[in-house]
N, C-alpha and C positions, 0 to 999 in steps of 0.2 A: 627166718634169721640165718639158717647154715647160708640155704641160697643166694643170701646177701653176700655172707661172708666170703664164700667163693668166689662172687662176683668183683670185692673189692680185694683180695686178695693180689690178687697180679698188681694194682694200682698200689698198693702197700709198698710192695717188694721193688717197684719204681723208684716209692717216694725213699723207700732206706736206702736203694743204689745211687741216687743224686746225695742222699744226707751223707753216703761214705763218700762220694768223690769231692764232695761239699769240704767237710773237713779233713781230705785231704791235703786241699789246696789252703786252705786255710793255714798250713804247716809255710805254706809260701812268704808271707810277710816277715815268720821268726828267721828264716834262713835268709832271706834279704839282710835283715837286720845284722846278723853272724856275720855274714858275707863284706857286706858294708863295713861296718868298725873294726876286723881280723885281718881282712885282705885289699879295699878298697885304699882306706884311709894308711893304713901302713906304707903300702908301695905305691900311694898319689897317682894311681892307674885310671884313668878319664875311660878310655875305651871297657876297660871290667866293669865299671859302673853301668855306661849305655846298656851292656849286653844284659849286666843284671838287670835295671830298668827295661828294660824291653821284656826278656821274658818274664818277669813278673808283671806285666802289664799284662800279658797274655793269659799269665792265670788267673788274672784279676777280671778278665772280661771274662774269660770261660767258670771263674767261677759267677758271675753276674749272672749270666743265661746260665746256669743250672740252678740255683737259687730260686730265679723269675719260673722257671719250666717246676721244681718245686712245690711253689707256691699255687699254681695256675692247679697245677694234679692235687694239691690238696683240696682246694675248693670241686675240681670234678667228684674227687671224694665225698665231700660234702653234700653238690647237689644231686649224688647217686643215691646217699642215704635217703635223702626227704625223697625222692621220686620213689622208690624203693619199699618205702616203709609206709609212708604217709597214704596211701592206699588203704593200705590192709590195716593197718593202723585205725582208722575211720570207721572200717566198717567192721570188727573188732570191737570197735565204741558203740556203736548203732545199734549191734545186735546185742550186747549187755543192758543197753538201757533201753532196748525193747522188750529186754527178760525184765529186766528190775529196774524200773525207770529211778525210786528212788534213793537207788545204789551207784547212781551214774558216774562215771570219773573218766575226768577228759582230760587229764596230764599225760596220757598217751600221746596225745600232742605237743604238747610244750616238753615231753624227754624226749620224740623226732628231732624239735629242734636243737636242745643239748646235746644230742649225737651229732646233730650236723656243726652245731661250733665249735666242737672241741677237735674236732678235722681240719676245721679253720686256723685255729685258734694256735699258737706259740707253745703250747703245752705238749704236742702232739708231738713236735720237733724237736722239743725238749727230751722227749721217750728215746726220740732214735740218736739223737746225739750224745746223749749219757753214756754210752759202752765207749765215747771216743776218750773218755778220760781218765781210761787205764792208757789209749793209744800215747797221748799227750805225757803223761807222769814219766810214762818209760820215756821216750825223745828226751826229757828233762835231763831224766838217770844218766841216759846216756852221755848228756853233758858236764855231770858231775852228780856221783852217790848225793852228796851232802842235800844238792839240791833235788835229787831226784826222793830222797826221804824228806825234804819239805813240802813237794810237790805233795805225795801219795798222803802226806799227813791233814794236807790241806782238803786235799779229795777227801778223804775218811770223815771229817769234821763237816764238809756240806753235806755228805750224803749223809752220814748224822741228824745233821739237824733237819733235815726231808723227812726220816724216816721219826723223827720226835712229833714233829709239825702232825703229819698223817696219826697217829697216836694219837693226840691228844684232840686235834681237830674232826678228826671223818663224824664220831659220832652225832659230835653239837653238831656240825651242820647239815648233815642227815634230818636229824632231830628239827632242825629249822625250817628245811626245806617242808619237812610233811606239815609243819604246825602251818608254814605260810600258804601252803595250798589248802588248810582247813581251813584258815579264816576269807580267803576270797573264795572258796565254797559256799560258805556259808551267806556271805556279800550275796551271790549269784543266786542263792537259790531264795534267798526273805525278797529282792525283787520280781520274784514272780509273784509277792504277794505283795506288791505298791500300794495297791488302791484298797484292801485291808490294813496295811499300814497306818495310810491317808486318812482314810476314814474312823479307825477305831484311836488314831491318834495314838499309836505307838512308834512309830518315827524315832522319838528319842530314848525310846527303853531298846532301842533294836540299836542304834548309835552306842549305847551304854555297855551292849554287850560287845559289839562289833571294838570298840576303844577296850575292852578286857581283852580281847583275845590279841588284838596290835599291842599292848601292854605287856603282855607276857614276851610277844613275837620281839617285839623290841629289846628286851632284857636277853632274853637268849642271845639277840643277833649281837647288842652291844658284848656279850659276853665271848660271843663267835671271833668277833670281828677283832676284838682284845688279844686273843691270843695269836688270829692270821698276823695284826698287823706289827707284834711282835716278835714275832720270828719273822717277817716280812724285810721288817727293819735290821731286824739281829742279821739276817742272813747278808744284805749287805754291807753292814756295820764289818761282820767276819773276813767278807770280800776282799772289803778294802785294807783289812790289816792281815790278809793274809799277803795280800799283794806289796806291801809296805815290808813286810817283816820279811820277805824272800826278794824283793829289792835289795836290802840291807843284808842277809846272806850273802847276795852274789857280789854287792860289791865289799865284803869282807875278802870272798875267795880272791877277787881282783888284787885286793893290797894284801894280801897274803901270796898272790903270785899264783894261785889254783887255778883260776879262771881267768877268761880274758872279758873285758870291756862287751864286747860282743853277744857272748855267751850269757851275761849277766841281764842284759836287752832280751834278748832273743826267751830266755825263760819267765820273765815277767809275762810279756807278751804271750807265750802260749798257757801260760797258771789261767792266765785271766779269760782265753778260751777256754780252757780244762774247767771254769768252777764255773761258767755261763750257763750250759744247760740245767745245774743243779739250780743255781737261782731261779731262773725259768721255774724250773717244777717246782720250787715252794711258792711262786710268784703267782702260778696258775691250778694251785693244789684245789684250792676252791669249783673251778672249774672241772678238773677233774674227777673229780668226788663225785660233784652234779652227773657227771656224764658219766660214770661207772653204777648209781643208782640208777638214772634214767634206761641205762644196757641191763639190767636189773628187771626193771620193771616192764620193759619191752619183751623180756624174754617169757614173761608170763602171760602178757597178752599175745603173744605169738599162738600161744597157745590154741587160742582161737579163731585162729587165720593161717595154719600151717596145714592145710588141709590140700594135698595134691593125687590123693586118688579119682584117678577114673571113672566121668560115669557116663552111662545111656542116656542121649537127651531122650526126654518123653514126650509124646504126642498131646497133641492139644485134651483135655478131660474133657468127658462127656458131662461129669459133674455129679457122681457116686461117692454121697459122699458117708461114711461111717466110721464111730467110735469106739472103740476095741478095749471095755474095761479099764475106761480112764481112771487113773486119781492122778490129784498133783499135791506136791505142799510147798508152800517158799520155803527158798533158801534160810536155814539156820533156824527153822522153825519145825515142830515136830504135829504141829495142825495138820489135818488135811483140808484143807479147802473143798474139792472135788474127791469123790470115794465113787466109784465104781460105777462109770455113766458108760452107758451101750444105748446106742441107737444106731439108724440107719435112714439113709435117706435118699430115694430113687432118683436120677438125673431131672430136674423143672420141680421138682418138690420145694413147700415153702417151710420151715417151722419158724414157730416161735416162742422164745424160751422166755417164761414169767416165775414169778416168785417174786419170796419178799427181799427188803436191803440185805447185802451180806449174804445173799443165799450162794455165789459163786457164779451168776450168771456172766458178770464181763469177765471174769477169767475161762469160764467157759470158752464164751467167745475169742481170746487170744490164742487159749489152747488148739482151738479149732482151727485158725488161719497158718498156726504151726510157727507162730512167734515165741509162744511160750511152750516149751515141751515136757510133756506128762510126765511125772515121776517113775508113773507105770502103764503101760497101757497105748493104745496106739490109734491117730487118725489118718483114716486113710480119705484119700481121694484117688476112685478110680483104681483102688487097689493099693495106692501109691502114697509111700508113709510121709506127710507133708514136713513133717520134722526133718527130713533128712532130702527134701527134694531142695537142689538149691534155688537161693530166692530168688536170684534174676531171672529163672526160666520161670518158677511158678508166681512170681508175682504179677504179671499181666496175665493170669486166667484166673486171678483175686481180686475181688472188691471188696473195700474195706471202711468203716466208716465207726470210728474209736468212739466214745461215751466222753471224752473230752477234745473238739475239733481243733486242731490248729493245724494254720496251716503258714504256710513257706512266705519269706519276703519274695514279693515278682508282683506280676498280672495275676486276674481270675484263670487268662488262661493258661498261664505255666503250673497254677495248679492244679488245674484240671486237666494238665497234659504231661501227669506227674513228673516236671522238672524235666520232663525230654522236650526236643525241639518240636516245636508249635504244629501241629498238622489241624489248623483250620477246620478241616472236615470232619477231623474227628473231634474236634474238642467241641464242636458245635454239637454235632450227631449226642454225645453223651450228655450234654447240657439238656437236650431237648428231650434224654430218656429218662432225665432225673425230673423234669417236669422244671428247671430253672433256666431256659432261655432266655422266655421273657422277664425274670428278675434281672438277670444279668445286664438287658438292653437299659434296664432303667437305670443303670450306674452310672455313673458320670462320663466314663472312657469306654463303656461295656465291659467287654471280654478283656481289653488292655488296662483295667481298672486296674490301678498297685493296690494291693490288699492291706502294705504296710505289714511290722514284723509281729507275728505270731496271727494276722489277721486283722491285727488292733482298727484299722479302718474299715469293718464290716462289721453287722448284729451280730449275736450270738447266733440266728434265727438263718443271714445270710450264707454265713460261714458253713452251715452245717449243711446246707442245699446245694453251697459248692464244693460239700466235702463229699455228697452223696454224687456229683457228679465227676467228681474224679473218681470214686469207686467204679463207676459204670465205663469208664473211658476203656476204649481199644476191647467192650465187650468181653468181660470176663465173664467166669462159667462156672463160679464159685461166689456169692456175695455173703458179706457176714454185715450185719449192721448193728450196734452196741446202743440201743436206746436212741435212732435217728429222727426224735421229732421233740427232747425234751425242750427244744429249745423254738418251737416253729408255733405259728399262727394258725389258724384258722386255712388259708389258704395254702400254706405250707405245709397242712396235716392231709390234705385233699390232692396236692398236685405228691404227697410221698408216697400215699394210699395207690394213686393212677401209676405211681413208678412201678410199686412190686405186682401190680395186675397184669402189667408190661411185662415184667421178670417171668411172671409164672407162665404169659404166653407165651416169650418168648425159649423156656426152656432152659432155663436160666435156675438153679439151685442157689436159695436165698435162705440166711439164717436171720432172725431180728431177734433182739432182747427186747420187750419193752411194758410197761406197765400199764398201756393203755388200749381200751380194747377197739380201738377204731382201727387198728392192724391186725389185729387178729381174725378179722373177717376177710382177708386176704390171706390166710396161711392155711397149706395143707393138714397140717398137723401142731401139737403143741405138746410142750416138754415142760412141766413144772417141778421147779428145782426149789430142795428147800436143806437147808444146812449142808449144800456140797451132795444132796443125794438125791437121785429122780425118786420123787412122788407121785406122779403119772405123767406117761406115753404115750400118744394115740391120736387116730383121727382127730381135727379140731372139733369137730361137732360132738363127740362120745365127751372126749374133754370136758370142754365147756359144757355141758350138761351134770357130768359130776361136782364140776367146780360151782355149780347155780345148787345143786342140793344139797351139798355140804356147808354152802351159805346160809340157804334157807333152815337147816339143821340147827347151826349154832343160832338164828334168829329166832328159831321157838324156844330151842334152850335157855338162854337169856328171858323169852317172856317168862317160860315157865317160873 
């Protein structure tokens, strides 16, 4: 955020240089006007009029191209913010709801775009033109005390009711904004369960609650929008009888012989510039509001993307990989999940981690790939703390394949060519290590099959064969798999089995969680996890022998 602000800074200091010589010229019309009805029309001078007409034509064009050039830098403003931000912004998002998927919040995007409208937007200009109507009250003064204290009196009374408006309003619509982005939260996240919905036929109790929360949303906003559009209204209701009632000033002064005809033109004319910006700002207070939350809440996710120290790119891993005394616990929770896991694992080693539900195995496995990082304790690859390795360089020497597959709107093969441009060779080569070529060929389009959003166009069974094949892509030297066959057939438990025999020839360090033991006979080693704590460690064969006696154990104990 500073380096933004730096960046827009100079463009700033533009747009206030055009908004002072803006209203500058602006001062041109009332001095026409003066000009006109004091010396024009007195001494019936044709030639003083041309030259007045003339050069205020000039400052009328020059004030046109400075306005237009204005306008143009506010939008470059604009489109510096969203290029800018919208970045880091993203992934900022990504990597929170790879920590805590169901903590997710994606208004980090939609305040991008309330930064960039309010750049856009009349409010903005309203900021920098406001200091001109102390410039403007004085001009006034200077043409007569009486009116220069109706002027400043008038000012006093809009900027009044701005600073009432913001009082009374910033909270409620504060308070509005976070309730409307709970209830389409809420929208967003019951359609990922449609066909629960559908099925258990609750549709209409999901409707019932959805119509409570727009129920409330709607009382509030009627209640918001009450006061905005009352002071909305008031402010130009004020306006105009401010402008009325200093009309009638100046032509008192006039038949009082104070003023001239002129004079009395010429300060109408500039009031009604002087009280414009302040309407502006009650007109667009809404907007601003939005956009001083959303600069708010930007600043906290900066947090997470404000990261500019230096570092070593590192060399491809050999694929060493070990756990250094892990525990983790979620956020906000005082559980430990994981308590005090240590192993190791020599480069082409396979394990695989079993237990029962809930025992921490797929947090395990996040811990491991260095998405979700230890409360305590440290995973190394190769030495190298993956928590802190950044993720574009290590994430092509990871393969990764989640316990719940989705995958991207595209082709099978943008999937499997994790959203980078399409290399043919390789997204084949990886297809053909995960053992799903030939699945692929039987698709309608093959490899250019649309998969459709979240995968919806493919089995559960498919999906997870082309999940296992985007893990392998571009040969990583790291694989973690999270339960890759619950969802697979008969042949798809046979061509996953031939994958990791491949991995382990190939040298290839491979983790699997899984419950079934037709992978386990493909793993070097095995790690049983049970309440967050290893239970046993060791070759798989010593393993699996404990684990047969300690079955057979409690099987006599029960006859017994």
């Amino acid at each position: 955020m500073k380096t933004l602000w730096m960046e827009l800074r100079p463009l700033l200091l533009y747009i206030a240089a055009f908004s002072f010589f803006i209203n500058l010229l602006f001062l041109v019309p009332a001095f026409f006007t003066l000009q006109v009805f004091d010396r024009v029309i007195s001494t019936s001078s044709h030639e003083t009029l041309l030259v007045l007409l003339a050069g205020t034509g000039v400052a009328l064009f020059i004030l046109l191209l400075l306005d237009y050039l204005r306008t143009r830098l506010q939008n470059v403003v604009g489109i510096m913010v969203d290029e800018r931000l919208s970045p880091p912004v993203v992934n900022a998002i990504v990597e929170r709801a790879a920590r805590a998927p169901s903590g997710v919040r994606t208004e980090g995007i939609r305040d991008v775009a309330a930064l960039r409208a309010v750049f856009s937007a009349n409010g903005l200009i309203a900021v920098f033109d406001a200091p001109w109507v102390f410039v403007y009250v004085f001009v006034i003064w200077m043409f007569h005390p009486a009116l220069g204290l109706g002027a400043a009196f008038s000012a006093l009374l809009m900027l009044g009711l701005a600073w009432l408006n913001d009082r009374i309003s910033r909270r409620s619509l504060e308070t509005l904004q976070n309730e409307g982005r709970r209830a389409a939260q809420y929208v967003e996240s019951s359609l990922r369960n449609a066909e629960v919905l559908q099925a258990l036929g609750m549709t209409q109790r999901l409707l019932v609650r959805w119509r409570a929360l727009q129920d409330q949303i709607a009382t509030m906003q009627t209640s918001a929008s009450r006061s905005t559009v009352a002071f909305t209204a008031g402010t130009k209701a004020a306006r105009q009888a401010i402008q009325i009632l200093m009309l009638a000033l100046g032509a008192y002064l006039v038949l009082s012989q104070q003023a001239s005809a002129g004079v009395m033109i010429a300060t109408s004319i500039l009031l009604g510039r002087a009280v414009q910006p302040v309407e502006q700002l009650v007109g667009s207070w809404r907007t601003l509001i939005e956009a001083r939350a959303a600069y708010g809440r930007l600043q906290e996710l900066s947090k997470d993307f404000e990261r500019t120290e230096p570092h070593v790119a590192m060399p491809r891993p050999e694929g060493r990989l070990s756990a250094e005394n892990i525990s983790y616990r979620a956020a906000g929770s005082e559980t430990l999940v994981l308590s005090n896991i240590v192993f190791a694992l020599a480069p082409g080693e396979a394990l695989a981690i079993v237990g029962p539900s809930a025992a921490g195995k797929s947090t395990l496995a996040r811990v491991l790939t260095g998405v979700w990082r230890p409360s305590s304790g440290k995973v190394r690859l190769d030495g190298a703390d993956v928590s802190y390795w950044p993720r574009e360089e290590l994430g092509p020497y990871i393969g990764y394949v989640p316990q719940d597959v989705e995958l991207f709107d595209g082709s099978v093969a943008d999937n499997i060519a994790r959203l980078d441009k399409v290399d043919s060779e390789a997204v084949v080569a990886a297809a053909v290590r995960a053992n799903a070529h030939d699945m692929i060929l039987t698709l309608p389009k093959g490899y250019d099959t649309p998969v459709g959003e979240h995968g919806s166009r493919l089995s559960p069974g498919q999906r997870q064969r082309i999940a296992l094949a985007r893990a392998l892509y571009g040969n990583p030297q790291l694989v973690i798999l999270d339960e890759p066959n619950s969802n697979l057939d008969g042949a798809g438990e046979v061509a996953l089995a031939q994958a990791m025999s491949g991995l382990r020839q190939a040298g290839v360090t491979s983790v699997v969680v899984t419950h079934r033991p037709s992978l386990i006979a493909h793993v070097d080693k095995i790690l049983v996890l049970a309440a967050g704590r290893i239970q046993q460690f060791g070759p798989a064969s010593e393993v699996m022998r404990d684990m047969q006696r300690q079955a057979q154990a409690i099987v006599d104990q029960k006859a017994a």
